[in-house]
C-alpha positions in Angstrom: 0.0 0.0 0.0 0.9 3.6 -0.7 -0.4 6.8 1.0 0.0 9.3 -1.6 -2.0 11.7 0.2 -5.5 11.9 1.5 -7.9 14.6 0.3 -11.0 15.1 2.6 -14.4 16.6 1.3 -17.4 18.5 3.1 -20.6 18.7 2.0 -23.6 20.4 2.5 -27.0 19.1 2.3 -27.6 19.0 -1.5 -31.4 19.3 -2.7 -32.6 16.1 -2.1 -29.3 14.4 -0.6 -28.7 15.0 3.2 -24.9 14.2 3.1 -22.9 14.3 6.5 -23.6 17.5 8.1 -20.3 15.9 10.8 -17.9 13.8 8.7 -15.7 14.4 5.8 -15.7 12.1 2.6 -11.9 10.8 2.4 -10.1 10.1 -1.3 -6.9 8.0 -0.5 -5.0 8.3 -3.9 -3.6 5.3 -4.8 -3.6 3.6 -1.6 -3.5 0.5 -3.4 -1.6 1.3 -6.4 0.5 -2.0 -6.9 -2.0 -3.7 -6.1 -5.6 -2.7 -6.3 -7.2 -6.5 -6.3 -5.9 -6.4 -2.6 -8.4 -3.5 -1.7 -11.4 -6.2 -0.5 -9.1 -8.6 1.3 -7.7 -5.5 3.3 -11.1 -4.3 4.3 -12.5 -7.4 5.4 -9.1 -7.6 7.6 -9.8 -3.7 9.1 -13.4 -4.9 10.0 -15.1 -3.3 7.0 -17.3 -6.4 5.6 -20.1 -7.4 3.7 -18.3 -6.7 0.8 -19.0 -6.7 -2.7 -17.6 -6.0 -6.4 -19.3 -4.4 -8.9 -20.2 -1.1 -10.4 -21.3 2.5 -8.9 -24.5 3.2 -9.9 -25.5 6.0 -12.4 -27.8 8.1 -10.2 -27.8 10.0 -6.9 -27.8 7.4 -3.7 -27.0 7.6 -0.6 -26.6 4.9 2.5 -28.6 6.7 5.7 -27.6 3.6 8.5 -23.8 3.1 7.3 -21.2 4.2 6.2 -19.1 2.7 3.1 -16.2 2.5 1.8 -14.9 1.5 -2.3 -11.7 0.8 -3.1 -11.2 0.7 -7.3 -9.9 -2.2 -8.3 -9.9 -1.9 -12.4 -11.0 0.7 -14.8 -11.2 4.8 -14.3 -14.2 6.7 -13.5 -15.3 9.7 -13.0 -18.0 10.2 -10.1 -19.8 12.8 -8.5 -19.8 13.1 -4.9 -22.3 15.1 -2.6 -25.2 15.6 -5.0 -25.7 17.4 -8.1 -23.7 20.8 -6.3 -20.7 18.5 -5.3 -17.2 17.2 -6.6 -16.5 15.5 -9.5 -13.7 13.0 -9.1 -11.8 10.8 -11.2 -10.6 7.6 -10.0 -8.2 5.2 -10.8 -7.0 1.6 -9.7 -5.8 1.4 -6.3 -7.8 4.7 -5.1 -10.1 4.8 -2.1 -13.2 6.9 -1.8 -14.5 6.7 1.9 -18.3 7.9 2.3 -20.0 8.7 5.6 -23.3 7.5 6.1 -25.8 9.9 3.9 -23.2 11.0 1.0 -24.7 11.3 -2.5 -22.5 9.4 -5.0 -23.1 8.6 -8.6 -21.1 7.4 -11.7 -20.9 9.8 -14.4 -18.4 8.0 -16.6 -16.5 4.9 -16.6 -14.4 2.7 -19.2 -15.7 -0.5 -19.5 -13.7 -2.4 -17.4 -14.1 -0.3 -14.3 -15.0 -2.2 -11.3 -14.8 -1.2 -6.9 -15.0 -3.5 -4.4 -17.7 -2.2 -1.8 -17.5 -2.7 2.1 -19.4 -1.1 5.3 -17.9 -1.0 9.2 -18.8 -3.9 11.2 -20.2 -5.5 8.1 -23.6 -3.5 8.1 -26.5 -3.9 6.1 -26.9 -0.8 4.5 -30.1 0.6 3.1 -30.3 2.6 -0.6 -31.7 6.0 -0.7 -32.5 8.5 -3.0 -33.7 11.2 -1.1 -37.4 11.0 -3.1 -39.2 10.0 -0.7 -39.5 13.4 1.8 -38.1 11.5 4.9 -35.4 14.2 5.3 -35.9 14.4 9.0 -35.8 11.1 9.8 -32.2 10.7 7.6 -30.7 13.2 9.5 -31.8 11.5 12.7 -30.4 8.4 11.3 -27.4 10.0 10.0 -26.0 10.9 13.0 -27.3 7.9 14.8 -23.9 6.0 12.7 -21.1 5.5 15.0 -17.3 5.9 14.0 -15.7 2.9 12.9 -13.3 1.6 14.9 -10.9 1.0 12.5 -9.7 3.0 9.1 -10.7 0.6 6.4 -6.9 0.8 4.0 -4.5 1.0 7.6 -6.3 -0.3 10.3 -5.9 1.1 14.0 -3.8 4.3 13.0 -5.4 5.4 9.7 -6.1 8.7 8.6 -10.1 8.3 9.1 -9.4 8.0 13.0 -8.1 11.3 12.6 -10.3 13.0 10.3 -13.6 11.3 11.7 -14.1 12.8 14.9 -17.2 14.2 16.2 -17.4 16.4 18.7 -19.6 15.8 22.0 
């Protein structure tokens, strides 16, 4: 693994995406660079299960009950993150794109081979919202109702989300 960096992103609620009013999304760049297929084994390891590979999905959706994280493991993309008002962001093999519970994400682009492998703290269900349904209170109640994980998902016990992830009391 290599830490080339990590980028953090706020957000603000975005029209009909709450995001994390708390927590910042976290971009590790290349943090599996030399060896991207590793990303899901290394998750699974830092307590971040239920994993999955697969696609993003090309429209606005958000996780209110988890958090998640999606390591790229072949292909580029380019996604938005935080609504239609947030980031664009291209990824590449070996990147890392941490979301806290309620962050809008969606694929713009992507070459053909593009594929992440998915995983959530603790292994946690996680639900799939749009934010069509006018339940905005009761996200934001359930937003903040997500703990911190306990471990970063790409360096375990002393990663960068312990740092960044902090909410205070």
């Amino acid at each position: 693994m290599q830490s080339n960096g990590v980028k953090t992103f706020y957000f603000e609620e975005s029209a009909s995406i709450p995001n994390n009013p708390d927590l910042p999304v976290l971009l590790y760049e290349g943090a599996f660079k030399d060896n991207p297929e590793q990303s899901e084994r290394v998750f699974n390891e830092h307590n971040w299960r239920n994993s999955w590979q697969g696609g993003v999905f090309d429209y606005h959706h958000f996780h209110s009950n988890t958090h998640e994280v999606l390591g790229v493991v072949s292909g580029t993309a380019e996604l938005i993150l935080g609504g239609e008002s947030g980031k664009k962001v291209e990824v590449h093999p070996g990147d890392v794109v941490v979301l806290p519970a309620g962050t809008g994400h969606k694929r713009l682009t992507a070459s053909e081979d593009f594929k992440v492998a998915g995983a959530y703290p603790a292994g946690k269900d996680h639900n799939l919202k749009t934010g069509e349904n006018g339940e905005r209170n009761l996200l934001f109640s359930e937003i903040k109702e997500v703990g911190i994980p306990s471990q970063d998902p790409v360096y375990g016990e002393d990663g960068p989300l312990l740092a960044h992830w902090k909410i205070e009391e």
